[in-house]
FIVOPA-596392 format. One record per residue: residue in one letter; x, z, y of N, C-alpha, C, O, CB in turn. Coordinates in steps of 0.02 Angstrom, whole numbers, plus 50000, padded with zeros to 5 digits. Atoms other than C-alpha are relative to their C-alpha. Glycine has a CB too. Layout:
<pts>
aXZYXZYXZYXZYXZY ...
</pts>
This chain:
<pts>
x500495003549959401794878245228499754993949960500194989949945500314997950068 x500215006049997400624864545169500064993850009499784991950060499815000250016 x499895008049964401004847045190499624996549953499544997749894500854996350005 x500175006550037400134830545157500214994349987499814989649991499664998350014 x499775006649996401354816945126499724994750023499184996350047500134998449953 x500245007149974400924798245180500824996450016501284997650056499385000950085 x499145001749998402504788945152499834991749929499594991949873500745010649952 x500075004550027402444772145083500644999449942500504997249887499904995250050 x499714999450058403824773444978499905004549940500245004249889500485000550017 x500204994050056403064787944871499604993849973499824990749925499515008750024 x500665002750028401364776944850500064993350037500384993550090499255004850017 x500275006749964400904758144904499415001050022499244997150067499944993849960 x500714998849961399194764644947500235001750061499954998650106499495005749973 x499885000249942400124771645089500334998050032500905000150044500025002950014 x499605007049944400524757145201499544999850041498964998450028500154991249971 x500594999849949399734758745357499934993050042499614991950094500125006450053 x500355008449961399814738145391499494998549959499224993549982500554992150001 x500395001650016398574737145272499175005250001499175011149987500324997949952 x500574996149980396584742845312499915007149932499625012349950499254993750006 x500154996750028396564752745157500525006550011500305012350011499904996949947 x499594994649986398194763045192499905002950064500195008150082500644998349994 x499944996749932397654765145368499345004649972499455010249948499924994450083 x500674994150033395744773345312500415004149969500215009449994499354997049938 x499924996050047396924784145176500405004250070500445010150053500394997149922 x499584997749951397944790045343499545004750036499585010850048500324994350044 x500754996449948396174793045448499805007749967499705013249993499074993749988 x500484993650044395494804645299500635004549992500465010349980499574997449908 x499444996050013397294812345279499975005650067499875011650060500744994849994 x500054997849958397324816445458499325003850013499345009050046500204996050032 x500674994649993395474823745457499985004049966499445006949973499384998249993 x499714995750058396024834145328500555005550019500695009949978500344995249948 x499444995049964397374844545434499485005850051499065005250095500644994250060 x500334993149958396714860545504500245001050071500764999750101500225007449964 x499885000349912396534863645679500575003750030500725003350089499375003350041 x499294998149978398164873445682500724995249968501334995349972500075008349972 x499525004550029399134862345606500424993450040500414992150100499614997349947 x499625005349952400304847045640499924992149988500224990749936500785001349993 x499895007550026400194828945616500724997150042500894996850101499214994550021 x499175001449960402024822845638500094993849961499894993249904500785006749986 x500065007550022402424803545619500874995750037501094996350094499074996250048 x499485004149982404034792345634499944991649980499984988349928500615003449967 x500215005750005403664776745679500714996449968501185000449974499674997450070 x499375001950022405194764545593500194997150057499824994150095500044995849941 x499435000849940406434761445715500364992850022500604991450077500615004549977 x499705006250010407064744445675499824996250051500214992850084499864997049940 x500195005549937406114735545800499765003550073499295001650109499324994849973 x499994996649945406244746945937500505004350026500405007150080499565002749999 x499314999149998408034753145928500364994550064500324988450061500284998549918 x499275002549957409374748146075500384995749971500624991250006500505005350013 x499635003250025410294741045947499714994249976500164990449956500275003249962 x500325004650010409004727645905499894997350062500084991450068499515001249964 x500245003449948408414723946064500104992450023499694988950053500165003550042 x499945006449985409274707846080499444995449953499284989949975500784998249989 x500375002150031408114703245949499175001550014498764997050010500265001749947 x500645000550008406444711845974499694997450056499164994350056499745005649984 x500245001649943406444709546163499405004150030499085002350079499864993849994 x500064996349925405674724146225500145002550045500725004550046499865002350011 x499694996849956405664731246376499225003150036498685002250008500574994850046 x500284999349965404694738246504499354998450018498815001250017500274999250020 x500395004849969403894726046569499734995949936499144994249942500434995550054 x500285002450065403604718146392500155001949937500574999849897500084994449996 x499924996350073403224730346252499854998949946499885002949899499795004449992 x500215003050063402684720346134500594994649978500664992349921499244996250010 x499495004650033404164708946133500034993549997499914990050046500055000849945 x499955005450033404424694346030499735002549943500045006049903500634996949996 x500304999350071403104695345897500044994249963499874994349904499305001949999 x499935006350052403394678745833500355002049960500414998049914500274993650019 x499524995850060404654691545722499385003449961498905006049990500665007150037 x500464996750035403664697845578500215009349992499865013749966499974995549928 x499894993150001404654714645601499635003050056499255007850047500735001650003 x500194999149940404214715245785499395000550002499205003150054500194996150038 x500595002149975402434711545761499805007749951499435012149973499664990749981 x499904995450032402614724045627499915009350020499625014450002500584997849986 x499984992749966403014737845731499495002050057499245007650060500695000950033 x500644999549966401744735345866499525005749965499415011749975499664992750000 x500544995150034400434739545736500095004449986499685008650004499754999249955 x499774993150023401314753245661499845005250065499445009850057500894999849978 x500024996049946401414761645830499365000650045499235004950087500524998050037 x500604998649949399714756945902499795004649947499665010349966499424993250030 x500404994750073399034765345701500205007250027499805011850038500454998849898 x499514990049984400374782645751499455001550065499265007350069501315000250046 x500094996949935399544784145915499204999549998498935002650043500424995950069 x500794998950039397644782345844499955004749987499595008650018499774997249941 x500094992850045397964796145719500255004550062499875008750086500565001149915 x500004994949948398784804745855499645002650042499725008450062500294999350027 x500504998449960397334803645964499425002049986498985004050024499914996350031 x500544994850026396204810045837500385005949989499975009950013499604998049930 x499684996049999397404823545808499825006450055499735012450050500534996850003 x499984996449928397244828145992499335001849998499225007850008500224995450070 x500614999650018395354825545960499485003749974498865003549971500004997449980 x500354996250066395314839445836500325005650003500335009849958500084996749924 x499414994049980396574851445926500385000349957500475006249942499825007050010 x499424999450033397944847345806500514998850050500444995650102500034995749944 x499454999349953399664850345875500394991649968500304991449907500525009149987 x499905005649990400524830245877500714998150025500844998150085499534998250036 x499434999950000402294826845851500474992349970500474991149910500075006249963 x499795006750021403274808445839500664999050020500775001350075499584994650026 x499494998749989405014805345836500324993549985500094990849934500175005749972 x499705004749988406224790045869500775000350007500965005550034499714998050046 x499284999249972408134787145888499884998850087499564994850122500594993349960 x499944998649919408524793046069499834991450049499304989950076501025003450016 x500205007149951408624774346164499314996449970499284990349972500714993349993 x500685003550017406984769046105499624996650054499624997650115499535004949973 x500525003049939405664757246176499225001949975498705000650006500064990250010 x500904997750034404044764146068499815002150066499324999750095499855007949928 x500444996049915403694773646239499684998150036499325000550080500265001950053 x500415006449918403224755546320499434998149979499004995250011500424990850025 x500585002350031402044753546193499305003050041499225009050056500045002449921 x500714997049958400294755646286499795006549977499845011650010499314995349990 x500314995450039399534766046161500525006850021500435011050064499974997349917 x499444993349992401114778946146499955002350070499885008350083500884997949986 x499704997049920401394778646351498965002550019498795005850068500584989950079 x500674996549975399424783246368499875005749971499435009349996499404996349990 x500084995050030399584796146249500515004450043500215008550078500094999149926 x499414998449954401214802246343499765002250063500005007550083500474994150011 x500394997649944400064803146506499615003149997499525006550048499774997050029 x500584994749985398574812546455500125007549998500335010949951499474998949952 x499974993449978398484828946548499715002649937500195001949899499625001850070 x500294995150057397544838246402500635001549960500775007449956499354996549949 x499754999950033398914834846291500685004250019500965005549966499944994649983 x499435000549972400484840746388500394998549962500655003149930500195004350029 x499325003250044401714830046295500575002650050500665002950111500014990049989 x499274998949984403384835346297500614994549979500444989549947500175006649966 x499615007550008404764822846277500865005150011501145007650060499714991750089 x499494995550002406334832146198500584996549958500394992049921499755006849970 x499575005350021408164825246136500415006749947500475012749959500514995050075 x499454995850042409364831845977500134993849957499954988049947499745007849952 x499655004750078410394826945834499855004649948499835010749941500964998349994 x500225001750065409924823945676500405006949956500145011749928500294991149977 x499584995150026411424833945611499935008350018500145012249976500644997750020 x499974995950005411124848745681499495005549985499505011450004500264999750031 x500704997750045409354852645576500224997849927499824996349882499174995550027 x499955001950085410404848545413499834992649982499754991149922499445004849952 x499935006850003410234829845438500674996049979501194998749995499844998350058 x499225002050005411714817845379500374995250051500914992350049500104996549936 x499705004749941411914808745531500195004550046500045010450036499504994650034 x500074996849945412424814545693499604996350069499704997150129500675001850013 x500205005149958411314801245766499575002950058499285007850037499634994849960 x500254996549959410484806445933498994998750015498754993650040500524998250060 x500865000350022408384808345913499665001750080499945004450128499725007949926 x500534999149948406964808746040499435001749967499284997349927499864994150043 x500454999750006405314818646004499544999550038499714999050097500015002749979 x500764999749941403584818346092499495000949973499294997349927499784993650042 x500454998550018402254826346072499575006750038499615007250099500195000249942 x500484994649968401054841846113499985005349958499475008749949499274997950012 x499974994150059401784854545973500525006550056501005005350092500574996149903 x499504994749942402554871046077500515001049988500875003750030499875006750014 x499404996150022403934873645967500584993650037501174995550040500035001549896 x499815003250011404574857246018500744998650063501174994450051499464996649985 x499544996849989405794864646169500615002849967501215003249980499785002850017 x499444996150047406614872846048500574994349943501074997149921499445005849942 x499735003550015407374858845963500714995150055501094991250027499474997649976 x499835003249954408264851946127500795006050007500935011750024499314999150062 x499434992450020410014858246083500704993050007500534987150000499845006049877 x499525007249989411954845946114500245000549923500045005649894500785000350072 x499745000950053412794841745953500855003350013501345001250045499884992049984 x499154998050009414374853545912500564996049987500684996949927500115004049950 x499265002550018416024843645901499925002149920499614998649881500745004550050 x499674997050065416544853645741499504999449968499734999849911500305007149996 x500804998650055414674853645649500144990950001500164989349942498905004950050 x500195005949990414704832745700500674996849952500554991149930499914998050085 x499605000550031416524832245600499925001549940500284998949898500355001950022 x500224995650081415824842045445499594995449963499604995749902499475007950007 x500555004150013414414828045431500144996249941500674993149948499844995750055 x499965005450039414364818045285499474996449984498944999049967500235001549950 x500455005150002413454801745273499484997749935499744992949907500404995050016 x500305000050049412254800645140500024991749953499844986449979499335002750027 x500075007150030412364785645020499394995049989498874995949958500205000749943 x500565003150012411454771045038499984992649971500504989749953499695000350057 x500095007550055410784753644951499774996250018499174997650022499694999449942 x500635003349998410074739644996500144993349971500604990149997499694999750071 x500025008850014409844721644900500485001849930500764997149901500484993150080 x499664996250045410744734844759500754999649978501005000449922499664999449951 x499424996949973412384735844829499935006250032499435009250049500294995950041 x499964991649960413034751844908500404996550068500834992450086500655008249945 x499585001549895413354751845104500525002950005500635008149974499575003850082 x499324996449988415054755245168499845005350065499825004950127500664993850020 x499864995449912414964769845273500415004150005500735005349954499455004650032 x499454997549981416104780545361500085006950002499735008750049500114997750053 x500064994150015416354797645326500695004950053501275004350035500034999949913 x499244996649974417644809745458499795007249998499315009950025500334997650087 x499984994349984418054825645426500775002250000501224998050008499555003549958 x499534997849969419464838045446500375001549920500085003949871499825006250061 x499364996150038421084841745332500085005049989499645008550013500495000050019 x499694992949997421904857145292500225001050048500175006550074500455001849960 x499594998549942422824855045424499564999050076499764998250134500704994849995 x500445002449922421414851745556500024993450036499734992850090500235004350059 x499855007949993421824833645579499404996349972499364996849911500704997449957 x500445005050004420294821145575500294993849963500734990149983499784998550066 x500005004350036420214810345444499564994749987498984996749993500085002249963 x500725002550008419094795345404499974997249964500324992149968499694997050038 x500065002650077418604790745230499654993250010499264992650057499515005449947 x500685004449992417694774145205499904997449933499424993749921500034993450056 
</pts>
């Protein structure tokens, strides 16, 4: 199958806080054939459960605390995803976006109006990571208007969530300590770190 990357870490042209990476996004997306998918993950950092004490959304206020340059950050990112998405929809492309499970992107205006329009029938479906060959077993939320996207809506095996190993990572060019459990010879849970 075809794909068109857009990933800011491949290229700096594609950064969609800046006007030129968002136009390279527009023409990317007009560029997908009317059977096709435009699929987008907004970054998570400032809309994660686990931040929340920090970004301060909710509900009632989805925008937060933008006086955070992450927070203000993510706004845009997510009003840009739900643009392209709505030309997507625009152009009968099938429209697919995906978040860690407790998310607040949903409160975002843009996202929750996309989420409501009848034409689109968004579906709103939950899995882990791990069990599409991911290294987490972290628990995901999609949404979108792609049919296959039922089919992903599956619980995480015990024994597949023990097999997992955590992929190595870096940042500030140290290595992160993470935690690795799997099973013995003897079937006994172990946990490496």
């Amino acid at each position: 199958m075809p794909a068109q990357p857009y990933d800011i870490t491949r290229d700096q042209t594609e950064n969609l806080m800046h006007t030129l990476g968002f136009a390279k996004a527009v023409g990317l997306t007009l560029r997908v054939m009317a059977t096709g998918l435009f699929f987008a993950a907004v970054p998570c950092n400032s809309y994660t459960f686990l931040s929340s004490g920090t970004h301060g959304r909710s509900e009632g206020r989805p925008f937060g605390r933008e006086c955070y340059g992450f927070v203000h950050d993510g706004t845009v990112l997510a009003a840009r995803v739900a643009l392209l998405a709505a030309l997507s929809i625009a152009r009968q492309v099938q429209w697919f976006c995906e978040n860690p499970l407790r998310t607040t992107v949903t409160y975002h205006p843009y996202i929750a109006h996309l989420l409501q329009m009848a034409p689109t029938q968004p579906t709103v479906v939950s899995w882990h990571m791990g069990n599409f060959g991911g290294w987490s077993a972290k628990p995901q939320v999609g949404f979108g208007n792609a049919g296959w996207m039922p089919w992903l809506q599956r619980p995480m095996r015990k024994g597949l969530r023990l097999l997992l190993k955590q992929r190595r990572e870096f940042q500030g060019g140290k290595e992160m300590v993470k935690t690795t459990i799997k099973k013995n010879r003897a079937g006994e849970e172990v946990r490496q770190v």
